[in-house]
Legacy VTK file of the C-alpha trace (Angstrom):
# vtk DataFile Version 3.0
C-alpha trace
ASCII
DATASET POLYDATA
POINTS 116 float
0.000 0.000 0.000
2.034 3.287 -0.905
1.639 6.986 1.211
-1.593 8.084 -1.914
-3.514 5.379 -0.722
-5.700 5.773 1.926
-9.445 4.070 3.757
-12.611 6.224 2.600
-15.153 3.628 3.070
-14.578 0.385 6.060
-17.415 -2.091 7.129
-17.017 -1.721 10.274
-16.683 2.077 11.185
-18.450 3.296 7.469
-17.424 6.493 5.628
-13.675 7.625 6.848
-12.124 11.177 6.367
-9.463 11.346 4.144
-7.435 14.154 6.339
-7.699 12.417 9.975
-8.626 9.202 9.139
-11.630 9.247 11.494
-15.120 8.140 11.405
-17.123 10.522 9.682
-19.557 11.616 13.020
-16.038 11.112 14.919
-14.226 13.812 12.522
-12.006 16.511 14.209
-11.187 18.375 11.053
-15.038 18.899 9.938
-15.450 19.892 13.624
-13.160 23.346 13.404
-14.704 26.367 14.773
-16.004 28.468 11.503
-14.530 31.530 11.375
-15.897 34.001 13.541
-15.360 37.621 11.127
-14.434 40.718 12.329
-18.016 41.019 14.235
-19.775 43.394 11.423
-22.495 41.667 10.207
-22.491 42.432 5.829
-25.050 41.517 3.596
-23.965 42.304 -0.262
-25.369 41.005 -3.693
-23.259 38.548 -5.625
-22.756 37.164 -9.507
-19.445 36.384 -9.663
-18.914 32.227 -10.531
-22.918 31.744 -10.939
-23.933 32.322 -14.374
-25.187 35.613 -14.169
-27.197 34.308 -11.476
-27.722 36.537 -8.345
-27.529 35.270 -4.709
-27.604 37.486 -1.675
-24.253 36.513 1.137
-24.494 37.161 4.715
-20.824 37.594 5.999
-20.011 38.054 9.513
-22.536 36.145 11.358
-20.724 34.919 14.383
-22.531 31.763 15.229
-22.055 27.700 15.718
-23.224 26.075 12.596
-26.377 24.675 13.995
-27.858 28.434 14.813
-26.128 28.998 11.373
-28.628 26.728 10.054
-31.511 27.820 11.493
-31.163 31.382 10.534
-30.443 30.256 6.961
-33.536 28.431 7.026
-35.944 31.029 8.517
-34.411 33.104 5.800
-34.710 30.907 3.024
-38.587 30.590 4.083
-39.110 34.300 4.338
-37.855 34.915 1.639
-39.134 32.133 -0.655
-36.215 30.811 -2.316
-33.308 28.603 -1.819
-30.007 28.492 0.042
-27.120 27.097 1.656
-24.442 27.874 4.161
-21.037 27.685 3.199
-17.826 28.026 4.596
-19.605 30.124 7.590
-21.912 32.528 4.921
-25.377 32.176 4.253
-26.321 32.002 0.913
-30.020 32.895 -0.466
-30.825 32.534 -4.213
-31.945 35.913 -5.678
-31.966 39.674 -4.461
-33.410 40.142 -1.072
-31.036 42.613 0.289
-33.713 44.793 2.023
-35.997 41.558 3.098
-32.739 40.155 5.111
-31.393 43.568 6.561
-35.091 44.390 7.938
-35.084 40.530 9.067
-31.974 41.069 10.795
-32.364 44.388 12.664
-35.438 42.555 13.945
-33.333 40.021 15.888
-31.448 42.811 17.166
-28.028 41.836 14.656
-26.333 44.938 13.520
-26.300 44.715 10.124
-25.181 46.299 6.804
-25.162 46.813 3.026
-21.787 46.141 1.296
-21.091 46.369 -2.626
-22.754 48.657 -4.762
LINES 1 117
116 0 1 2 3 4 5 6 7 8 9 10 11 12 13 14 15 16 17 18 19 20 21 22 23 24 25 26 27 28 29 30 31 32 33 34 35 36 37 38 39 40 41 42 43 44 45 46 47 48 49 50 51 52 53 54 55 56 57 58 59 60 61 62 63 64 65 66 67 68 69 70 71 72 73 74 75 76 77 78 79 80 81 82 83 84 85 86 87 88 89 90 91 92 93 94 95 96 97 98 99 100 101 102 103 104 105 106 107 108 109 110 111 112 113 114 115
């Protein structure tokens, strides 16, 4: 077996990380802290990498992923579109810039525009 080679799936333990070589549910990498931003909250149209296809990004939320979720999902709803959260950001498909920021200052989250 050479150093490329490596478990991803066993019978016994089922799906393995490829960096620590853990048990998927057992993973420490997955498990890092996601970054916490600079503590202003931004919430900005983007383009760029979608096919001319708008999505509105929520930077600088400092929360665990689970309340990261839940936001994103109460969002999603209001707002009647799609979504995900990624690498810390939420995501919602389409412009709703003013929805969100009005959404936001309700929860009593400093928040504001960025971009143009």
């Amino acid at each position: 077996m050479s150093s490329d080679d490596r478990i991803v799936y066993s019978t016994e333990k089922g799906r393995i990380c490829p960096a620590c070589s853990n048990p998927i549910n057992q993973c420490a990498c997955r498990k890092k802290k996601l970054s916490s931003g600079d503590g202003n909250v931004r919430v900005s149209r983007e383009t760029k990498g979608r096919k001319g296809k708008g999505i509105t990004l929520i930077k600088g939320l400092n929360l665990d992923a689970a309340t990261l979720a839940l936001m994103s999902k109460k969002l999603k709803v209001m707002c009647g579109s799609g979504g995900t959260v990624k690498e810390g950001n939420i995501e919602i498909q389409g412009d709703h810039i003013a929805r969100i920021l009005d959404y936001l200052k309700t929860q009593g989250i400093r928040a504001k525009r960025a971009g143009g």
